[in-house]
Backbone bond lengths (Angstrom), bond angles and torsions (degrees), N, CA, C in turn:
res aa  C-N    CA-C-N  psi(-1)  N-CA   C-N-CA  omega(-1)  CA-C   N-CA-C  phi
1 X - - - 1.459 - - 1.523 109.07 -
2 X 1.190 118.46 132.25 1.473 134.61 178.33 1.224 100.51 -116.50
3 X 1.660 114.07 143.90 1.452 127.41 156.10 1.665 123.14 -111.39
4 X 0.887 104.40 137.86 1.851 112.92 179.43 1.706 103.85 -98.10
5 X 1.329 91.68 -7.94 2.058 84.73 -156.58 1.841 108.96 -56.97
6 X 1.143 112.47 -47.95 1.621 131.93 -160.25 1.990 98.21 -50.78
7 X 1.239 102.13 -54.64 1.731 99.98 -172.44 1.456 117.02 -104.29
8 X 1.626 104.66 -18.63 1.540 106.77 -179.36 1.170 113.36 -76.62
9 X 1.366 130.76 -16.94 1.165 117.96 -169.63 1.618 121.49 -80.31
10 X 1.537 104.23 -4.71 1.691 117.90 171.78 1.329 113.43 -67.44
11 X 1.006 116.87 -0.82 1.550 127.71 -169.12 1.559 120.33 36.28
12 X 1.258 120.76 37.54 1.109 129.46 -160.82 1.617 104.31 -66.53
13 X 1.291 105.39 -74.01 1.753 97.30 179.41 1.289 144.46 -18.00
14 X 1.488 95.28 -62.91 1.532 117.31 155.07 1.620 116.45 -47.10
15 X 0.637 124.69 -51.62 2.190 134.70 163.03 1.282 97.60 -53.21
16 X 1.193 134.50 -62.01 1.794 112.33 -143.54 1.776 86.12 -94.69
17 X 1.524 117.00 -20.57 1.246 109.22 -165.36 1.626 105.49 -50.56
18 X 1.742 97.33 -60.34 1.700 117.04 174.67 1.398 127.95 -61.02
19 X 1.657 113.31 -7.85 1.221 109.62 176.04 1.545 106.21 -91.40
20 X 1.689 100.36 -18.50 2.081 94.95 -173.25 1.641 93.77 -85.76
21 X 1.448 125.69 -18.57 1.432 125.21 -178.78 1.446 117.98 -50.23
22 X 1.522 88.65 -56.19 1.843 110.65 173.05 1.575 116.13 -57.06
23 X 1.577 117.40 -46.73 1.394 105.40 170.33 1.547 116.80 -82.32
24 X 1.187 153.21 8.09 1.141 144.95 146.53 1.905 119.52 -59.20
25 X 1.698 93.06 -37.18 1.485 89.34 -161.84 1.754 78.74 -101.34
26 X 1.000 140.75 32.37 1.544 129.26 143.63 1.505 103.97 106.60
27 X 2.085 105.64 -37.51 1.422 95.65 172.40 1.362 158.31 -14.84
28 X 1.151 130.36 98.83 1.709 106.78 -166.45 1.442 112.20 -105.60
29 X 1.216 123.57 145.46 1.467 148.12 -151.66 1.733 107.36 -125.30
30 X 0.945 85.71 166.06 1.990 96.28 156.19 1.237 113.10 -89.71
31 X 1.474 139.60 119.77 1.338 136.15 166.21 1.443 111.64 -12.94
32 X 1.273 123.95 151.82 1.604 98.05 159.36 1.779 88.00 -138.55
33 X 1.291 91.99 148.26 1.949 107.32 173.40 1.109 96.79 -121.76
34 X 2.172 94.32 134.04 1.618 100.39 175.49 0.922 81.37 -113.22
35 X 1.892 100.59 -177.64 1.475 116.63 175.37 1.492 93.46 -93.34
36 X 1.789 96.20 153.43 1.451 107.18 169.96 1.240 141.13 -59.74
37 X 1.599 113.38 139.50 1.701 108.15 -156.48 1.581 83.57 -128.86
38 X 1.530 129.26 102.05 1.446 107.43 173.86 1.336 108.27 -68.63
39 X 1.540 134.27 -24.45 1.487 121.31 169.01 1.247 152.01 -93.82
40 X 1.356 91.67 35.37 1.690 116.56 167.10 1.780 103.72 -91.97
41 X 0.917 98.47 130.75 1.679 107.69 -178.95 1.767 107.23 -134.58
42 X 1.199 107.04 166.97 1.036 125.61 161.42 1.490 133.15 -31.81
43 X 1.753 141.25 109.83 1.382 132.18 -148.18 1.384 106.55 -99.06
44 X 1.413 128.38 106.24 1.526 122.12 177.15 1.698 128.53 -37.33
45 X 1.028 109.53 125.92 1.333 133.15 -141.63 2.000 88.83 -40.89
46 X 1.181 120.79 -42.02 1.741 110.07 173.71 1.441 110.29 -40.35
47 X 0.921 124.05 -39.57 1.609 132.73 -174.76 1.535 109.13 -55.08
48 X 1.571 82.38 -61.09 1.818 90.52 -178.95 1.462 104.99 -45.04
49 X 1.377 119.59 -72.50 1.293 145.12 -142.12 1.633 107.83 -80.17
50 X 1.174 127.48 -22.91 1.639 127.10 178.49 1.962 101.58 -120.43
51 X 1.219 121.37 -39.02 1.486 112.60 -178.18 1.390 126.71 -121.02
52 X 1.839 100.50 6.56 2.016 103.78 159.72 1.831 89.23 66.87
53 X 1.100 113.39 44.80 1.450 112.32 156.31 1.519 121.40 -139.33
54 X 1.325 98.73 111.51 1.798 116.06 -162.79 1.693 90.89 -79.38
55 X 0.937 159.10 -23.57 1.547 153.56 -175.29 1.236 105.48 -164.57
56 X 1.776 93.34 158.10 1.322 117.31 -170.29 1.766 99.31 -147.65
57 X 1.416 99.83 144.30 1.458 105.85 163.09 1.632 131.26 -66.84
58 X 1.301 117.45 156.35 1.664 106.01 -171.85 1.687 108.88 -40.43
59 X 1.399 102.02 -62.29 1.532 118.48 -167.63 1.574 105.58 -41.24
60 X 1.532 136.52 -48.22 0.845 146.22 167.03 1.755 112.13 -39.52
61 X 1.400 109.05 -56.43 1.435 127.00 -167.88 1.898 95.78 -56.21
62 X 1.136 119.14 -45.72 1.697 145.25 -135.34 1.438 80.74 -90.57
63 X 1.473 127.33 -42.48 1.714 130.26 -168.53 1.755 91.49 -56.58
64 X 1.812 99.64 -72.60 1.395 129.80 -141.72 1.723 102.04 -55.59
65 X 1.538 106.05 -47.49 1.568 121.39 170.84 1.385 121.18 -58.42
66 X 1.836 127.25 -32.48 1.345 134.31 -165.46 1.688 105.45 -60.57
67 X 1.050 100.29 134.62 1.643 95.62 178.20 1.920 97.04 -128.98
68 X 1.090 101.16 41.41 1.589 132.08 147.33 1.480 118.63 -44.41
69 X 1.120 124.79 87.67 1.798 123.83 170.49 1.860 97.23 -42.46
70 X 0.960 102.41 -100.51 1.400 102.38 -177.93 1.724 123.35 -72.58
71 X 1.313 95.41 98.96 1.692 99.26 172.44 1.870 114.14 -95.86
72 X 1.439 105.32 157.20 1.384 114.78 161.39 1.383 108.60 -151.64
73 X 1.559 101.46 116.45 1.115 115.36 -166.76 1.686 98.22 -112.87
74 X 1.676 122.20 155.33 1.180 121.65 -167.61 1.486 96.02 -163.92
75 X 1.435 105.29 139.91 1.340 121.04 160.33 1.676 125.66 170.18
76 X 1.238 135.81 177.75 1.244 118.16 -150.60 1.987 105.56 -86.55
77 X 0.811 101.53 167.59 1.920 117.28 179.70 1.613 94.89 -34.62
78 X 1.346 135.95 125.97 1.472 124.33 154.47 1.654 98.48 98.18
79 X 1.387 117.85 16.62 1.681 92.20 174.42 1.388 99.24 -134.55
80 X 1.590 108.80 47.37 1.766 107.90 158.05 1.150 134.92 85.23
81 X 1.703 110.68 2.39 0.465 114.15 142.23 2.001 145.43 -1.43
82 X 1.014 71.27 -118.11 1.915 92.17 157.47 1.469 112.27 -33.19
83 X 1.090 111.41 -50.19 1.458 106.39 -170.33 1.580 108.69 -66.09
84 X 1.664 127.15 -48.98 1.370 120.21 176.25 1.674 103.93 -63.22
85 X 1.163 125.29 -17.82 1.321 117.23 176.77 1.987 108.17 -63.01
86 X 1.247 85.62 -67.26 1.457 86.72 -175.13 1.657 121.62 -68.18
87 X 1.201 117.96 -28.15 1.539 99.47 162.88 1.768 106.53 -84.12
88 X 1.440 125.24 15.89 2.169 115.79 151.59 1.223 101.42 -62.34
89 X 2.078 109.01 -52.95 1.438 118.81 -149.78 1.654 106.56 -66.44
90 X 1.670 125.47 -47.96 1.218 132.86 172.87 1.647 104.44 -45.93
91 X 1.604 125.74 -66.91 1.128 118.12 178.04 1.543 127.15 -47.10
92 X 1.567 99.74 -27.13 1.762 90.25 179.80 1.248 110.41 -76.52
93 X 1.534 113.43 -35.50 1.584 128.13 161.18 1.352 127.32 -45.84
94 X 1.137 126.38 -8.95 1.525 128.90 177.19 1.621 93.81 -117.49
95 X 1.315 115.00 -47.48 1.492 88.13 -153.18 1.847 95.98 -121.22
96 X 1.136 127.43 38.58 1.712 117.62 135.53 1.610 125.64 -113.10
97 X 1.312 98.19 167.30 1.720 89.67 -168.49 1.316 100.83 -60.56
98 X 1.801 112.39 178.37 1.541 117.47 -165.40 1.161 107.44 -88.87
99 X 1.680 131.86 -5.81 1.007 107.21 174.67 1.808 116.49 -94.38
100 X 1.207 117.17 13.08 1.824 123.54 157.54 1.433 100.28 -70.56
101 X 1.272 104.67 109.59 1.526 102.16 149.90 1.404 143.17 -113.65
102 X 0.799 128.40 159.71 1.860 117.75 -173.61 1.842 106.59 -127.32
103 X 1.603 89.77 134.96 1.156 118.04 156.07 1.997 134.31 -71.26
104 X 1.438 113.77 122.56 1.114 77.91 171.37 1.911 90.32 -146.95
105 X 1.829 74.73 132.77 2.133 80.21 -178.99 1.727 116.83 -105.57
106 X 1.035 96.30 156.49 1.394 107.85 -178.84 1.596 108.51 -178.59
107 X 2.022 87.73 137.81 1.164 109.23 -152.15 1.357 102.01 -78.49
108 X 1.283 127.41 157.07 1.736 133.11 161.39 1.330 106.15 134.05
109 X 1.462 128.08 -130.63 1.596 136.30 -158.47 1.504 95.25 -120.70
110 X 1.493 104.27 179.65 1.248 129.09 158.73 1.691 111.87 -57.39
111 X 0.966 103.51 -69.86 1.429 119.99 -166.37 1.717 114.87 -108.68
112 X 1.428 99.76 39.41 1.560 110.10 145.16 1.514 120.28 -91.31
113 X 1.417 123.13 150.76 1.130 114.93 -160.46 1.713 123.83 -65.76
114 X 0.867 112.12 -26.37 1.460 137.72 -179.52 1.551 97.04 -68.57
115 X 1.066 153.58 -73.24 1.425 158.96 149.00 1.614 94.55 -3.71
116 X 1.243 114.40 -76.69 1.530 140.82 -141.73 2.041 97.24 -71.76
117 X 1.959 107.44 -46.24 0.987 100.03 164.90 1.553 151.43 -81.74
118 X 1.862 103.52 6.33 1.452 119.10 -169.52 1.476 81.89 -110.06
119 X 1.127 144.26 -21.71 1.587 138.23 176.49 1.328 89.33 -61.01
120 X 1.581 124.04 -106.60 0.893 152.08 167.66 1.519 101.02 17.09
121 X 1.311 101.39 -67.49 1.707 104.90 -176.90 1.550 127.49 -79.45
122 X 1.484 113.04 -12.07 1.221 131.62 -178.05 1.567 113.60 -83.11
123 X 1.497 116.96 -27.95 1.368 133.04 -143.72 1.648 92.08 -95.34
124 X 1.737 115.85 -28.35 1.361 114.74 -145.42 1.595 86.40 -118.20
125 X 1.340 131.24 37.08 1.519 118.45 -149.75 1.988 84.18 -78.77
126 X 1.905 96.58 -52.10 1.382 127.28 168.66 1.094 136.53 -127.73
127 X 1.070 135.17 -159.24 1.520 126.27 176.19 1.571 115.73 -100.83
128 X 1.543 98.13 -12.02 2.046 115.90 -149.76 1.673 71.05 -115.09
129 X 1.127 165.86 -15.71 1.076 155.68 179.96 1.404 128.87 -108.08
130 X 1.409 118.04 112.52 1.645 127.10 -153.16 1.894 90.80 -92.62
131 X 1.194 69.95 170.71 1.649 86.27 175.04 1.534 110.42 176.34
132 X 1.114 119.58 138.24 1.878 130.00 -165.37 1.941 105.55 -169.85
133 X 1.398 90.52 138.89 1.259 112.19 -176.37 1.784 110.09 -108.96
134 X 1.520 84.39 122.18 1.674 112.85 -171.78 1.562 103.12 -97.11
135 X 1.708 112.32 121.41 1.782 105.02 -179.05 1.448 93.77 -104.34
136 X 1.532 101.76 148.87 1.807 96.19 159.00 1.558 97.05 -131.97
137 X 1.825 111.21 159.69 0.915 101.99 -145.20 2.037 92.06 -177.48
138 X 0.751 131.25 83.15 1.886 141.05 -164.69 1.705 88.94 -100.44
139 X 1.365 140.13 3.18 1.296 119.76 -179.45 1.500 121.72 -61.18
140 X 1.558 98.17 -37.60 1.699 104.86 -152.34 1.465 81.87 -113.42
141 X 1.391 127.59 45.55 1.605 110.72 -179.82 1.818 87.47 -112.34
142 X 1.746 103.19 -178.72 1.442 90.60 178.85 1.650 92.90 -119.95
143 X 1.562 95.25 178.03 1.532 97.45 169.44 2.022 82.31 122.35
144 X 1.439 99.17 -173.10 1.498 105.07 166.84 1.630 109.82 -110.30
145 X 1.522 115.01 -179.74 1.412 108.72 -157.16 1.481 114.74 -67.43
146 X 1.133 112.03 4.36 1.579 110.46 175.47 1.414 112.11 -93.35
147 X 1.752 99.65 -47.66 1.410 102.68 158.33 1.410 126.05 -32.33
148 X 2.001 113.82 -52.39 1.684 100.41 -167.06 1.481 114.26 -82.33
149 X 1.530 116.97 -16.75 1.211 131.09 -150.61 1.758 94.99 -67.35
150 X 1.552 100.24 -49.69 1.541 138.86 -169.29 1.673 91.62 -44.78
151 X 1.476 99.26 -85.16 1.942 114.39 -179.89 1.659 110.56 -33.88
152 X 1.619 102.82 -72.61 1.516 107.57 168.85 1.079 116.69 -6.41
153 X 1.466 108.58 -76.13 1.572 127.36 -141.72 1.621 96.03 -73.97
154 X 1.550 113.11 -55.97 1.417 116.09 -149.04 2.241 76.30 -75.88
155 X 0.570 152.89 -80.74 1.606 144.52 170.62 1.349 133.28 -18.83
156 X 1.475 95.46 -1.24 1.821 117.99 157.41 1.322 103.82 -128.99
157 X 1.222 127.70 8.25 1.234 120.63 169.52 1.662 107.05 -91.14
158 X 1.449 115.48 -30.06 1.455 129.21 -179.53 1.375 110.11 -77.78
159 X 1.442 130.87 -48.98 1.367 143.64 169.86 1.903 108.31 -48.83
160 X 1.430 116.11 -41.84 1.380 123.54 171.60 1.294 109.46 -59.35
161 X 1.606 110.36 -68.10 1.443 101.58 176.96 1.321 130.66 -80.87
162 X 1.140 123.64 3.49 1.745 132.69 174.80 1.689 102.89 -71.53
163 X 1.784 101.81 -42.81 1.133 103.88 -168.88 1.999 126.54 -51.32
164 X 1.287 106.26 162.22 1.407 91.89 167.41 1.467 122.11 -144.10
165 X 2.055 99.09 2.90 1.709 100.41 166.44 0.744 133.92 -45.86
166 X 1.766 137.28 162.16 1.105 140.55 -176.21 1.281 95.18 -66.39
167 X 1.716 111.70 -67.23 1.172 130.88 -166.49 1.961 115.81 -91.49
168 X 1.184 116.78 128.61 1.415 112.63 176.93 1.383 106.28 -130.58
169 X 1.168 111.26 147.17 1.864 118.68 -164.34 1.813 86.11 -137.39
170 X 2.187 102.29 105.27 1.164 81.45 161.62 1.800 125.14 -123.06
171 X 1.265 98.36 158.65 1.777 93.55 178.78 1.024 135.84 -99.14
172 X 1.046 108.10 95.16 2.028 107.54 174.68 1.131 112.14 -65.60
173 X 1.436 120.41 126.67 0.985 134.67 155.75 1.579 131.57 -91.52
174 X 1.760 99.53 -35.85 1.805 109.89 161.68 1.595 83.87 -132.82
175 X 1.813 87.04 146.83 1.432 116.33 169.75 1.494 148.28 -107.09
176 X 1.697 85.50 40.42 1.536 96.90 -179.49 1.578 94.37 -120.44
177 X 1.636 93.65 154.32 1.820 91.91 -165.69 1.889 91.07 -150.98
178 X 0.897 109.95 167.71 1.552 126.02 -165.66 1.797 108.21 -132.28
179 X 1.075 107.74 65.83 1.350 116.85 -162.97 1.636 146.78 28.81
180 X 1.173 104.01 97.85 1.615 115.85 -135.46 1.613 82.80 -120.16
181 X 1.652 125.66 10.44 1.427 105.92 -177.48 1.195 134.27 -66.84
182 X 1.321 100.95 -42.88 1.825 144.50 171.51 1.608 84.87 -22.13
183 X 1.935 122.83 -69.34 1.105 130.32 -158.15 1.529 116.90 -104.23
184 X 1.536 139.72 -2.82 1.455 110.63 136.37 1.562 117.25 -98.03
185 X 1.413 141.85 17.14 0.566 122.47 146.48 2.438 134.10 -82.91
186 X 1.801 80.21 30.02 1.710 94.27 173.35 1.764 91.25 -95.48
187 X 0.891 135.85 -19.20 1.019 122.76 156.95 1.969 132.74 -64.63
188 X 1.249 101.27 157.19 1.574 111.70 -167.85 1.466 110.03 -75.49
189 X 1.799 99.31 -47.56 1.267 109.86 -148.34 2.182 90.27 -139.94
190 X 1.624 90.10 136.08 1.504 89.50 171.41 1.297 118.95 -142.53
191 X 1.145 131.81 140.55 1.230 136.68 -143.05 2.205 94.20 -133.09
192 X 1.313 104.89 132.68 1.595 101.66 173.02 2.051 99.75 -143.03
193 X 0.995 77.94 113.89 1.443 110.28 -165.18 1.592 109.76 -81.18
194 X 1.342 135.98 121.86 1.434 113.11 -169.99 1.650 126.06 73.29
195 X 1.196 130.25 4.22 1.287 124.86 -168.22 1.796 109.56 -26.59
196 X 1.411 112.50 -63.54 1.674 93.62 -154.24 1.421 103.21 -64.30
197 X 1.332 139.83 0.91 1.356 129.36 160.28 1.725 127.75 -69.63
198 X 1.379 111.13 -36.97 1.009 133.10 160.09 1.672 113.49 -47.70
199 X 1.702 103.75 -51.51 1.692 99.71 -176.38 1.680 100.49 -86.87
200 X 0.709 120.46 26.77 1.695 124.06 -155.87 1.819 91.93 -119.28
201 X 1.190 97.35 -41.55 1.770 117.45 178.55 1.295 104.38 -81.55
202 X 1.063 128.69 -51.71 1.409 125.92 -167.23 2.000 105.97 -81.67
203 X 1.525 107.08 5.21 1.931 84.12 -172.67 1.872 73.64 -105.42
204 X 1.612 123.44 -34.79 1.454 102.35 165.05 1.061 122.58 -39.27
205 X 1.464 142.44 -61.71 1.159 153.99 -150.58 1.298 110.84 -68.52
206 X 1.840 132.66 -52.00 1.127 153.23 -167.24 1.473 99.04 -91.78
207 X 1.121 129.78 -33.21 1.903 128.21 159.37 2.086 102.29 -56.55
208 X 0.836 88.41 -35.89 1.833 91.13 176.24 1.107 103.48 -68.52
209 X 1.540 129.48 -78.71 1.313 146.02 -160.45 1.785 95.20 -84.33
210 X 1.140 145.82 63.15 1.689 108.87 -179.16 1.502 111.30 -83.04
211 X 1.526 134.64 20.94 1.079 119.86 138.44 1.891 136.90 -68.63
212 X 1.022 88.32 -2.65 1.636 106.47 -156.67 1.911 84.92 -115.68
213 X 1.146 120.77 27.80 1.753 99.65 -179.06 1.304 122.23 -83.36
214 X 1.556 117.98 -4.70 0.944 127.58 167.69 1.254 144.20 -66.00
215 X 1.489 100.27 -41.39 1.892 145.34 178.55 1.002 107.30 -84.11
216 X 1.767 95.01 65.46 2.121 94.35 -175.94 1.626 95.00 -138.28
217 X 1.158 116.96 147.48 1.550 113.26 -163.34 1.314 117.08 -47.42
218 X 1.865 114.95 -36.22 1.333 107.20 -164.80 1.370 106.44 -87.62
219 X 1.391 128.93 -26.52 1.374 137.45 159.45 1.987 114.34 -37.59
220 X 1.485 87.10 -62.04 1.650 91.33 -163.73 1.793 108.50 -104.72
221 X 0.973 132.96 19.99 1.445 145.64 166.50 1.595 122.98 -138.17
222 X 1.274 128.92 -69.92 1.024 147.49 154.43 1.594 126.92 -8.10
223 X 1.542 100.60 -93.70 1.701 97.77 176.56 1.591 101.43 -86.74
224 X 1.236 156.26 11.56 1.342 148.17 130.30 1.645 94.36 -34.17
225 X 0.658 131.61 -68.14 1.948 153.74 -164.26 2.280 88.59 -26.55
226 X 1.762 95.14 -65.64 1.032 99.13 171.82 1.697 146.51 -73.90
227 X 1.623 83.62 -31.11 1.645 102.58 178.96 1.312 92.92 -60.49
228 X 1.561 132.56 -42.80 1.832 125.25 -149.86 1.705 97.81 -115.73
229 X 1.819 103.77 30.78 1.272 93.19 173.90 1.575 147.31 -48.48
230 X 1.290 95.05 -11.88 1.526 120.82 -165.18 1.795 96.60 -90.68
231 X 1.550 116.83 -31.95 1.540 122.43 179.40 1.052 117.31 -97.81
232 X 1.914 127.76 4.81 1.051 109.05 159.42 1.613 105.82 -141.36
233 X 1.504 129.98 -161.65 1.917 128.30 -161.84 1.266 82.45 -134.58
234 X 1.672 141.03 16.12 1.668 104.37 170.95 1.450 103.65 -97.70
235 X 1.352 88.86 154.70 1.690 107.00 154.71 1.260 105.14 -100.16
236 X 1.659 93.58 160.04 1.406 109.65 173.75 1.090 99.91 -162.02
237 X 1.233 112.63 134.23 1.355 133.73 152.44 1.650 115.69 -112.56
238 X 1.434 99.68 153.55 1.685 132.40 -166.66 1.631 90.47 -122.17
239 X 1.607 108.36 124.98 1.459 124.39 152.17 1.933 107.48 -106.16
240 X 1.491 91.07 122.77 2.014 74.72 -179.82 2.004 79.81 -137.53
């Protein structure tokens, strides 16, 4: 378990990122003075070069470097989370062979912004590097909830393995699943983006269904991942 909370919450990155943005493109601003952070350092040149972030705090550094199978990383909204996430995912993306691939989930819609901005940024890392966003989604299916859970699942189970991006970004939208381990655990690397939204979705979901409380991703995919660590090679890490 890692924490971001202690230095991220100065929001520093995000500030000096947009204040060096503004003086490149000529912009002029009001000075701004922060208070001192001795553990903000310098952002390895991926940072610079794919997400326009000139520094990062230690805790940040400690994520991006961990070569931790199972991470849990935690800290409040705005402290960078995300950001050491996504320059791991770019680095695993440039520099392992093509057949490692990584997963990365996160809960909500298609076209919430968060979805819309790890595409966006994932897609363009290179040219030799794919990336596509997989929705799942049993609302508008027919049948009863065993029925959609059933279709859903085995129809993201085909979309997983059909697939052949490096990179796949997928979206839950409902979080009951019918055993889907078999197929993200063909992946190398997994990434869960947002956790308490995800569990936030799933005690809605299982208050609907409470026969089904079981058949919830982190129940029936997820910590299997760890319990059968010995039967399968992904990592995963959880940012909540």
């Amino acid at each position: 378990v890692v924490s971001t909370q202690s230095t991220g919450r100065r929001a520093l990155v995000t500030r000096k990122s947009v204040d060096q943005a503004k003086t490149e493109t000529g912009k002029k601003g009001k000075e701004k003075k922060y208070p001192e952070n001795p553990e903000m350092t310098e952002a390895p040149d991926l940072f610079k070069d794919y997400l326009n972030i000139s520094c990062l705090t230690q805790d940040q550094l400690d994520v991006f470097h961990s070569d931790e199978r199972f991470l849990f990383v935690r800290g409040p909204a705005g402290s960078g989370k995300s950001i050491a996430m996504l320059g791991k995912i770019i680095d695993l993306a440039l520099n392992t062979p093509s057949e490692k691939r990584i997963l990365l989930i996160l809960a909500g819609f298609e076209d919430d912004p968060a979805p819309e901005r790890h595409l966006e940024l994932l897609k363009n890392i290179t040219q030799d590097i794919t990336c596509e966003m997989i929705s799942y989604d049993y609302s508008e299916l027919d049948g009863d909830i065993s029925d959609k859970v059933d279709k859903a699942s085995k129809l993201l189970s085909k979309q997983l393995s059909d697939s052949t991006s490096k990179v796949v970004l997928l979206i839950i939208n409902t979080t009951l699943f019918n055993n889907i381990y078999s197929c993200i655990t063909i992946f190398d690397y997994i990434f869960v983006d947002d956790y308490q939204l995800l569990v936030d979705n799933i005690y809605t979901d299982i208050n609907s269904e409470p026969s089904h409380v079981h058949k919830n991703i982190i129940s029936e995919e997820l910590l299997p991942i760890v319990s059968n660590s010995g039967k399968n090679n992904t990592t995963l890490w959880i940012l909540c």
